[in-house]
C-alpha positions in Angstrom: -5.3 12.5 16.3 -7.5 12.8 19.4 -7.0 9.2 20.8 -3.5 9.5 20.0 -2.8 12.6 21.0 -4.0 11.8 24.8 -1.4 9.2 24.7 1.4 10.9 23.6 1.2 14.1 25.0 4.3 16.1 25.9 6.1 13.8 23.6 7.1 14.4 19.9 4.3 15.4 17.8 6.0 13.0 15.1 5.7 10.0 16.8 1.9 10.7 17.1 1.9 11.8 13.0 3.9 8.4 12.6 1.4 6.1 14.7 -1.5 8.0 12.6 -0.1 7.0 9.5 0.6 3.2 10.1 -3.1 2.8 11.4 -4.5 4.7 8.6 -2.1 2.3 6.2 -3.9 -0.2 7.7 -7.4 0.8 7.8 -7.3 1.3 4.0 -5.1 -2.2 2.9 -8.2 -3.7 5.0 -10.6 -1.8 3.5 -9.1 -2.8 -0.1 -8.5 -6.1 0.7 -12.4 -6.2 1.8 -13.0 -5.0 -2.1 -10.3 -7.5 -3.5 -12.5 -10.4 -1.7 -15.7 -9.4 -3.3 -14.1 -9.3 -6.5 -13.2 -12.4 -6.2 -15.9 -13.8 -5.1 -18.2 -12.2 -8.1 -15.9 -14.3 -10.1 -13.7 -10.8 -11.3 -9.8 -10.8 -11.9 -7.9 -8.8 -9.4 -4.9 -7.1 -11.0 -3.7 -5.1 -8.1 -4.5 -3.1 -4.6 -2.9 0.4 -3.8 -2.9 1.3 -0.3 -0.7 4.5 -0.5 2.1 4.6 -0.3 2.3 0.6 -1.6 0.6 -1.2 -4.4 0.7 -4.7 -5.0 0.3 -6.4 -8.7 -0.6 -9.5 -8.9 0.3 -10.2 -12.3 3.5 -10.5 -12.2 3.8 -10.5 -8.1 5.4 -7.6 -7.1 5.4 -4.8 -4.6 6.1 -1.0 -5.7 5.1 2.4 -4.6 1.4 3.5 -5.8 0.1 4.3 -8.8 -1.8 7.5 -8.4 -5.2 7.2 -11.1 -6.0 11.3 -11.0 -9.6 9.5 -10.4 -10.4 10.8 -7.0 -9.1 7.7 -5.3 -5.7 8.8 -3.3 -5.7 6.7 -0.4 -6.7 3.5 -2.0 -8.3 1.2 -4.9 -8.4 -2.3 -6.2 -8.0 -2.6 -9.9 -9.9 -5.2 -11.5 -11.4 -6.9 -14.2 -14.6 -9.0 -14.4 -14.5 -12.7 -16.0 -17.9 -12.6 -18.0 -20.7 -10.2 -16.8 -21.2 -8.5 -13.7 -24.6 -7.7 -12.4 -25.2 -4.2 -10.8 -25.8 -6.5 -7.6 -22.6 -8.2 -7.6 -21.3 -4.3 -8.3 -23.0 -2.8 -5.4 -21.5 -6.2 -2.7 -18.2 -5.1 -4.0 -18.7 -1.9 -3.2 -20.0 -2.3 0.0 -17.4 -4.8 0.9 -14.5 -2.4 1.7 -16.8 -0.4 4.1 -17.7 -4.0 5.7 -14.7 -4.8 5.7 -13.9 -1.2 8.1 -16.7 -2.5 10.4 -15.0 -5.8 11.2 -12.3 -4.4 11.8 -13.2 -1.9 14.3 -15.2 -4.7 15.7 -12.5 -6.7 16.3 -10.0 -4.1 17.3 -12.9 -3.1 20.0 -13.6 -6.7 20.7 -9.8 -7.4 21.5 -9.9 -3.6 23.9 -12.5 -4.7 25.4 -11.7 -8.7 26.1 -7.8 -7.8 27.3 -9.3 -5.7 29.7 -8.5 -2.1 28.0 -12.2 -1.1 28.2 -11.1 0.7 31.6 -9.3 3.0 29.9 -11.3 3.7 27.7 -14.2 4.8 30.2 -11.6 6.9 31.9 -10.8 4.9 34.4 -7.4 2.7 35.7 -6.2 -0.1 33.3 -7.3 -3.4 34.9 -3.7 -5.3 35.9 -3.4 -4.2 39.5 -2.4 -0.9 41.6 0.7 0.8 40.8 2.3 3.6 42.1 2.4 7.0 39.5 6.0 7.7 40.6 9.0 5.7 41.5 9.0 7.9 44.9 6.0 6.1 45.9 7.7 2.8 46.2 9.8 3.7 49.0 8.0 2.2 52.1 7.2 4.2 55.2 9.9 2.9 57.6 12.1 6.0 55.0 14.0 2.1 53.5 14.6 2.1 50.2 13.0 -0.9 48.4 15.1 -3.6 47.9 16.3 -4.2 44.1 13.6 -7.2 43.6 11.0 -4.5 44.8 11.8 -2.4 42.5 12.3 -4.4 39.8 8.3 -6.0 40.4 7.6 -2.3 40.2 9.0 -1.6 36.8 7.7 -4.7 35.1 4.0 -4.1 36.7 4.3 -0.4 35.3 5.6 -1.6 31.6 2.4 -4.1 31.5 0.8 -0.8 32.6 2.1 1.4 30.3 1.8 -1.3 27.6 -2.0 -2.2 28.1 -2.7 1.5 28.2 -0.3 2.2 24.7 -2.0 -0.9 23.6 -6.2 0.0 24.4 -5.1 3.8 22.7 -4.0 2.2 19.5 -6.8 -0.5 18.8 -9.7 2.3 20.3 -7.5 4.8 17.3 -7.5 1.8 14.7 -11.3 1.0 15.5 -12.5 5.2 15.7 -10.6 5.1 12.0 -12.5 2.3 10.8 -15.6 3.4 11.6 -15.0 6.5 10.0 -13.8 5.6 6.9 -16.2 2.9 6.5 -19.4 5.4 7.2 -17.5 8.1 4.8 -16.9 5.6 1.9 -21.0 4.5 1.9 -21.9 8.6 1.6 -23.0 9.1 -2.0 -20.5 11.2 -3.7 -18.4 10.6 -6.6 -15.4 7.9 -6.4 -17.0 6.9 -3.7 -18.2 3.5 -2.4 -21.4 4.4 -1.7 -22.2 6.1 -5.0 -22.4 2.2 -6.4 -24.3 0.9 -3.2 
């Protein structure tokens, strides 16, 4: 809640618990999409991906709320079956696959920060789209005239791109810290684990 907690604070405490939630919804349907594609490609049968709260079956096509196994594995799974053998190679890429698929994601989300011009922000420093006045009471020119209504009307969209671009860097930086974590916690050897099979 960290990154997201900078952004929001003073605000509702919900709305950062709400933000939490989608990006952790997506960091695991990633993540078991990631296993779902290795499965695949080992030549293995994909019956259906949770991603609480949602599971998808894919035989018959339908969307429903999750399944929980009582196995250990509450924010997500892939259920699957192979077609002919599986080696304990092909076992240990689809494991590692949902992890790999946490570090592309986080690579992208920090590639996308980074590109758009967020990275300032991230450092600490002034989001790159120009200099803005903090406060509407800034605006008003020296002369004591009040800006005219195009003035201030340049001022408020300049301030939503900032506020946006800011809003923006916080949640891919969140998405990305996420990612990584997960992926690095799903690879420690532990049981239901990812990284008890790689």
């Amino acid at each position: 809640f960290g990154v997201l907690g900078e952004s929001h604070s003073g605000e509702i405490p919900l709305l950062t618990l709400m933000l939490a939630s989608i990006l952790a919804f997506v960091s695991v349907l990633v993540h078991e999409l990631g296993h779902a594609i290795a499965v695949r490609w080992a030549g293995g049968r994909v019956r259906s991906i949770m991603a609480f709260p949602f599971q998808l079956h894919l035989r018959p096509l339908r969307v429903g709320m999750a399944e929980l196994r009582g196995r250990g594995d509450v924010a997500g799974y892939v259920e699957w079956s192979p077609v002919g053998s599986v080696t304990r190679r092909q076992r240990a890429i689809i494991s590692a696959a949902g992890p790999a698929a946490d570090f592309v994601l986080a690579t992208v989300a920090l590639i996308i920060v980074y590109c758009l011009g967020f990275m300032d922000w991230v450092a600490g420093g002034p989001v790159v789209i120009e200099a803005l006045p903090r406060q509407a009471s800034s605006a008003i020119p020296p002369s004591g005239m009040l800006p005219s209504d195009a003035e201030v009307a340049r001022w408020m969209a300049a301030e939503w791109k900032r506020r946006m671009a800011e809003t923006s860097g916080i949640l891919l930086t969140a998405l990305a810290v996420l990612s990584i974590g997960g992926g690095l916690t799903n690879l420690l050897p532990f049981d239901v684990s990812d990284g008890q099979s790689v």
